[in-house]
DSSP file (Angstrom, degrees, kcal/mol; ACC not computed):
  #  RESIDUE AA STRUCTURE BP1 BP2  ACC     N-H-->O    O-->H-N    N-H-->O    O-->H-N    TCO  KAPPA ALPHA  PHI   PSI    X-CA   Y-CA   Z-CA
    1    1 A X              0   0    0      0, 0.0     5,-0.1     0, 0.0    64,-0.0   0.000 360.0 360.0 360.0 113.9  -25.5  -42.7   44.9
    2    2 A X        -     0   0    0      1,-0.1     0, 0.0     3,-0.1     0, 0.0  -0.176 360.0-135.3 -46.5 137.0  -25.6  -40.7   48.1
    3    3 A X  S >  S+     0   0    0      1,-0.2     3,-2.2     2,-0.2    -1,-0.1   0.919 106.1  70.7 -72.4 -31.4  -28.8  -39.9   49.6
    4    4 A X  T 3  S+     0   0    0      1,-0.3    -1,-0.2     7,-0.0    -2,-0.1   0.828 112.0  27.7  11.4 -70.6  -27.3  -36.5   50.0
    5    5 A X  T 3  S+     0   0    0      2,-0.0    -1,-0.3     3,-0.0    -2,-0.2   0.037  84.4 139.9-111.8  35.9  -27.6  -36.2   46.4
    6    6 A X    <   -     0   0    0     -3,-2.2     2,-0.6     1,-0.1     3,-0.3  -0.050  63.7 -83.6 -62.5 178.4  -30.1  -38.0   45.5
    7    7 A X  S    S+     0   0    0      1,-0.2    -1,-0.1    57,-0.1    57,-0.1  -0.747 107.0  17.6-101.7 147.5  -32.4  -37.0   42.9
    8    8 A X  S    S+     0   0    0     -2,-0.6     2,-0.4     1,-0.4    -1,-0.2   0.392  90.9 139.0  97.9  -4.5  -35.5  -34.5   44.0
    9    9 A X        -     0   0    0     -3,-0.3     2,-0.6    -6,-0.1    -1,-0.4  -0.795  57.6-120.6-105.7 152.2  -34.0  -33.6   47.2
   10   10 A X        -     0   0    0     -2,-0.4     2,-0.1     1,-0.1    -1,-0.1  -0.644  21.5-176.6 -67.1  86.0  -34.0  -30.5   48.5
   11   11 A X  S    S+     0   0    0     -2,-0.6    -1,-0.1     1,-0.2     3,-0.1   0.360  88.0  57.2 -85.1  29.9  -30.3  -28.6   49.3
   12   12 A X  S    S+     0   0    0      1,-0.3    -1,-0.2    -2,-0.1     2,-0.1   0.736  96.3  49.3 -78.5 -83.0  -32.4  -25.9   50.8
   13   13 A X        +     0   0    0      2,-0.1    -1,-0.3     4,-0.0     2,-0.2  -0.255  51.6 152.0 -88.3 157.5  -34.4  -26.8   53.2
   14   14 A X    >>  -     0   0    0     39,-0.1     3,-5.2    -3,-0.1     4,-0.6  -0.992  57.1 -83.4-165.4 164.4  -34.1  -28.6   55.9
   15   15 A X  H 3> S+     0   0    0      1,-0.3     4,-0.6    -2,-0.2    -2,-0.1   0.492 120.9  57.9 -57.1  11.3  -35.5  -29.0   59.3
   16   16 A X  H 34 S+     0   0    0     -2,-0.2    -1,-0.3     2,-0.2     4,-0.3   0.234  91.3  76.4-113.3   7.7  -33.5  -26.1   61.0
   17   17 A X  H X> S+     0   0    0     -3,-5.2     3,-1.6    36,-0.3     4,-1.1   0.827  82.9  67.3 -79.6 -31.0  -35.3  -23.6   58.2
   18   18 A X  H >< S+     0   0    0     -4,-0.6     3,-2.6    35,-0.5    -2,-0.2   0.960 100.2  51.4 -54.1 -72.7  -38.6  -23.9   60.4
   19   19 A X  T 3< S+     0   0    0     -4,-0.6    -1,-0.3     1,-0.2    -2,-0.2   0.447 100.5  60.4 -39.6 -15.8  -36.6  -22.0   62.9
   20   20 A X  T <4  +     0   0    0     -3,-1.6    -1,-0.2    -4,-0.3     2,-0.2   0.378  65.7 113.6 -67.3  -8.8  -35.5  -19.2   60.6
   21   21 A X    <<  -     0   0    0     -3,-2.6     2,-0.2    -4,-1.1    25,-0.0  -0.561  53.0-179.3 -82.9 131.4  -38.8  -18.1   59.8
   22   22 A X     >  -     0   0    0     -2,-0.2     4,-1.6     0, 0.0     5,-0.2  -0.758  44.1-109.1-136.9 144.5  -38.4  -14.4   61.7
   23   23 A X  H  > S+     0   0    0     -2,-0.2     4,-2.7     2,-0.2     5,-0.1   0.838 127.6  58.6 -46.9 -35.9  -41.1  -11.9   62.0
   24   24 A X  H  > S+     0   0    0      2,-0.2     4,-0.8     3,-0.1    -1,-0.2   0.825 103.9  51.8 -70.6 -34.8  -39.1  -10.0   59.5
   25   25 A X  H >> S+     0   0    0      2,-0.2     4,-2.7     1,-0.2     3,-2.6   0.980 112.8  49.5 -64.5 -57.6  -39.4  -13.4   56.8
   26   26 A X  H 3X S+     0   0    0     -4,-1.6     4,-0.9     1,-0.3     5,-0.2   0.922 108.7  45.9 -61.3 -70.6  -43.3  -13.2   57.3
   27   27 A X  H 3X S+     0   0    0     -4,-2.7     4,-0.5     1,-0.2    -1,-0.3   0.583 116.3  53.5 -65.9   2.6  -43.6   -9.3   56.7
   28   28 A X  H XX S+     0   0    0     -3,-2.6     4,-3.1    -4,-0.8     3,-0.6   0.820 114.7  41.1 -75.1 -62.8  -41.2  -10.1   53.4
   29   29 A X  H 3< S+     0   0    0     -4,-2.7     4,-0.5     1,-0.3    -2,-0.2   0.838 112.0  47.4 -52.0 -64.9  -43.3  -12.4   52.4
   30   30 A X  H ><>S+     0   0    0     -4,-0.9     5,-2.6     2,-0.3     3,-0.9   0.678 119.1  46.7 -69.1 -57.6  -46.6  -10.8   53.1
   31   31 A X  H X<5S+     0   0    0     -3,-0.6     3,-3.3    -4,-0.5    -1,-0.2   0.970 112.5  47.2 -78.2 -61.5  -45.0   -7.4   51.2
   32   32 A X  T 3<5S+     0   0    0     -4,-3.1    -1,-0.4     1,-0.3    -2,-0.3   0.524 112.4  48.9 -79.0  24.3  -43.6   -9.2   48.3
   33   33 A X  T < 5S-     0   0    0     -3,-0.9    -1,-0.3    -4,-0.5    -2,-0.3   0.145 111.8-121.5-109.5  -5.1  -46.9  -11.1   47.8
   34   34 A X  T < 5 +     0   0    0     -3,-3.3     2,-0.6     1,-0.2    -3,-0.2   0.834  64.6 144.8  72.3  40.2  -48.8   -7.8   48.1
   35   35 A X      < -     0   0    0     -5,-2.6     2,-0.3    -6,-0.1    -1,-0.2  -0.872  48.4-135.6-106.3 103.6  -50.7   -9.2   51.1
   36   36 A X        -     0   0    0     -2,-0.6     2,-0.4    -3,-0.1    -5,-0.0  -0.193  25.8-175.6 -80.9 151.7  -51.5   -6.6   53.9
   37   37 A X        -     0   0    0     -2,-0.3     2,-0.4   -10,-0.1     3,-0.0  -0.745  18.0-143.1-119.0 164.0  -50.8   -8.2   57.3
   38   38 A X    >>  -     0   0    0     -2,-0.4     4,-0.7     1,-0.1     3,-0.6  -0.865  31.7-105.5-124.2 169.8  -51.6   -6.2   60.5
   39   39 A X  T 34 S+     0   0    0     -2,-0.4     4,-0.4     1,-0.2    -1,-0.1   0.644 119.7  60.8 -75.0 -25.1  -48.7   -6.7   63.6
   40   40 A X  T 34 S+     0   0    0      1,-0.2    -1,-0.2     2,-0.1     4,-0.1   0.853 105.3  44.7 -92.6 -14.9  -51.2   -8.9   65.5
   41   41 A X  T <> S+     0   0    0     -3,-0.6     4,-2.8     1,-0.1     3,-0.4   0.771  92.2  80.7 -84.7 -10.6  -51.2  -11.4   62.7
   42   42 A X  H  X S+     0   0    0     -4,-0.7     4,-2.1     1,-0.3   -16,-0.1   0.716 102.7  38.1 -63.0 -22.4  -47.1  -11.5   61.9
   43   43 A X  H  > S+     0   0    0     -4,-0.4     4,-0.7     2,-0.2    -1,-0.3   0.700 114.3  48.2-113.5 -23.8  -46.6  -14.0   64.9
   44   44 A X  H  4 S+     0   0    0     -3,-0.4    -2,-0.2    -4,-0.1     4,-0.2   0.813 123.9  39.9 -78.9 -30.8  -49.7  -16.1   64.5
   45   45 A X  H  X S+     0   0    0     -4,-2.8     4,-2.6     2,-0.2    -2,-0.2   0.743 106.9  60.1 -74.3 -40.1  -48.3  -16.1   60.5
   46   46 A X  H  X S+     0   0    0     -4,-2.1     4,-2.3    -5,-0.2    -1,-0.2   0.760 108.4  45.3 -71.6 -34.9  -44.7  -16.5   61.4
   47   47 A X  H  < S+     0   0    0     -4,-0.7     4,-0.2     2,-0.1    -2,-0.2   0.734 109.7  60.0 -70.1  -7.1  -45.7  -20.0   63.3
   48   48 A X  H  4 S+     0   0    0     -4,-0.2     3,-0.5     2,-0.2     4,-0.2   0.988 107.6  36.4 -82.4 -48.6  -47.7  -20.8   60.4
   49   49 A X  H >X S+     0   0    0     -4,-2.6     4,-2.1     2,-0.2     3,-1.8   0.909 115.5  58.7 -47.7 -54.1  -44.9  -20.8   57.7
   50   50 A X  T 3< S+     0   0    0     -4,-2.3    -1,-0.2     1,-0.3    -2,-0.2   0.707 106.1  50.6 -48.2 -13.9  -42.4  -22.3   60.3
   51   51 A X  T 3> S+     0   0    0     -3,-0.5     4,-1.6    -4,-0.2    -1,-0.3   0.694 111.8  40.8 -97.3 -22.4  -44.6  -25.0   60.5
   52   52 A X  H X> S+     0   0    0     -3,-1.8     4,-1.6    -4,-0.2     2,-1.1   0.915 118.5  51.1 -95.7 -68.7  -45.1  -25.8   56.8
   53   53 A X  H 3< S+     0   0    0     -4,-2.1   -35,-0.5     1,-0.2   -36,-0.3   0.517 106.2  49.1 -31.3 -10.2  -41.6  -25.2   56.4
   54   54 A X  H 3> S+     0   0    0     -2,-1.1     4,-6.4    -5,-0.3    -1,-0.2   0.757 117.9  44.6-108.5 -48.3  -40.6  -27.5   59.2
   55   55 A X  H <X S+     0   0    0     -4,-1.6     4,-1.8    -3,-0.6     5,-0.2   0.873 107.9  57.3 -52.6 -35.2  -43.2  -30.4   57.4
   56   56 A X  H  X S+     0   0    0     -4,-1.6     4,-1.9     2,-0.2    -1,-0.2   0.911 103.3  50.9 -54.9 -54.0  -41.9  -29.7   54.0
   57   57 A X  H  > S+     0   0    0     -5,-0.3     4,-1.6    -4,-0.2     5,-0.3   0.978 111.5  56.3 -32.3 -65.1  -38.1  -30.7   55.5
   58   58 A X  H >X S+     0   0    0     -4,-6.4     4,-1.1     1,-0.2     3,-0.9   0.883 105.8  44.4 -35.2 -47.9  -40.1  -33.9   56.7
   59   59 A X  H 3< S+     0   0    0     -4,-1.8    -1,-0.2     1,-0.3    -2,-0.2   0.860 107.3  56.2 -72.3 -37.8  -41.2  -34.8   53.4
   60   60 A X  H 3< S+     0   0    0     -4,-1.9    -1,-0.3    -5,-0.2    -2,-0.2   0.910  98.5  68.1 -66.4 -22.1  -37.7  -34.1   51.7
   61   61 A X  H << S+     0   0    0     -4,-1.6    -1,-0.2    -3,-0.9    -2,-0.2   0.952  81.0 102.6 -49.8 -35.1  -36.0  -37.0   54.5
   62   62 A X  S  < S-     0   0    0     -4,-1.1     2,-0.5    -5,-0.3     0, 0.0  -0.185  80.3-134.8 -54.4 148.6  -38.0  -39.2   52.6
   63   63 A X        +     0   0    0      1,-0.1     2,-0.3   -54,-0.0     3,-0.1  -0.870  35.0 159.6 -83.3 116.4  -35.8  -41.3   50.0
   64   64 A X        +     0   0    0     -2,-0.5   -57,-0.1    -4,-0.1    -1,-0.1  -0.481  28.8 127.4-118.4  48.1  -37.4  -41.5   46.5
   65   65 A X  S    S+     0   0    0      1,-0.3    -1,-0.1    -2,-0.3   -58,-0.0   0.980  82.2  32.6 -83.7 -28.1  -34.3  -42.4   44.7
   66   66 A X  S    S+     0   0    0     -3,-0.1     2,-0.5     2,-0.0    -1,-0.3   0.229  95.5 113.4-112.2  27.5  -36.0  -45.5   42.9
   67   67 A X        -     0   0    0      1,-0.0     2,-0.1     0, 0.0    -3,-0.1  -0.699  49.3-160.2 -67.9 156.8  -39.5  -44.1   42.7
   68   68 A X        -     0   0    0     -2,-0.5     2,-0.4     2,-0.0     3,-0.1  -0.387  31.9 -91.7 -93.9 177.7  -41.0  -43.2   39.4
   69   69 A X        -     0   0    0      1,-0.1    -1,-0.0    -2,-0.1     0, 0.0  -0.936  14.4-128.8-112.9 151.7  -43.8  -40.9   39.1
   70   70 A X  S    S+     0   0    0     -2,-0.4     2,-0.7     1,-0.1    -1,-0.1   0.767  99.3  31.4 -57.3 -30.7  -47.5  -41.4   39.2
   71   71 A X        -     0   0    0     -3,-0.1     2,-0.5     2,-0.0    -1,-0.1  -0.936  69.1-166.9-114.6 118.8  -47.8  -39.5   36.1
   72   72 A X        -     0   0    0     -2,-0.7     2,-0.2     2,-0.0    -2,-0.0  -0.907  24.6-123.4-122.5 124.5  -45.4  -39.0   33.1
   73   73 A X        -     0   0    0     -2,-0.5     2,-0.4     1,-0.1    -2,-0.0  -0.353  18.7-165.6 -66.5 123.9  -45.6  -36.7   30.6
   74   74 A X    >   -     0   0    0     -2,-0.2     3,-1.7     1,-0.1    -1,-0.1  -0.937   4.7-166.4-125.3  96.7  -45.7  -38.2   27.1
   75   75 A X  T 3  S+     0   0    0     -2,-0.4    -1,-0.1     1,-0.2    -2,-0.0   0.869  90.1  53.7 -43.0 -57.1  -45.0  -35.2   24.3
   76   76 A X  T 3  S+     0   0    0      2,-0.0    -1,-0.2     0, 0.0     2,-0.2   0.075  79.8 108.1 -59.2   9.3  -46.3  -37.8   21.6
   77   77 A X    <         0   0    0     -3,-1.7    -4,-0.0     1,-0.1     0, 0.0  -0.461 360.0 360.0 -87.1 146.9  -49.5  -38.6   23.0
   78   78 A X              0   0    0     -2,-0.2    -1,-0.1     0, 0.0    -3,-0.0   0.561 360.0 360.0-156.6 360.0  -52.4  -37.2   21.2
């Protein structure tokens, strides 16, 4: 299987999303999250997301194709 496609990776993001993050994305975000933001925070706000956005990418390089997960949900458990 291509790591490409593995499963649990992301075909969003990827590290060039940190760099899309715009003043404009932050005051969308801000709005539709009903969060007032003032102009002096938008640029301190806009590095912040680009920066979780740019770690989040990291975390998706990683290959997980033959991990399991620590927990699995068992419907029949009681």
């Amino acid at each position: 299987m291509s790591s490409e496609h593995a499963p649990g990776r992301s075909y969003i993001r990827s590290a060039e999303a940190a760099e899309s993050v715009t003043a404009d994305t932050t005051r969308l975000v801000a709005r539709l999250f009903g969060v007032p933001l003032s102009e002096e925070d938008v640029e301190l706000l806009t590095a912040a997301l680009g920066s979780q956005l740019a770690a989040i990418a990291g975390l998706d390089a990683i290959d997980l194709t033959d991990v399991n997960p620590a927990v699995e949900f068992d419907a029949s458990w009681r």
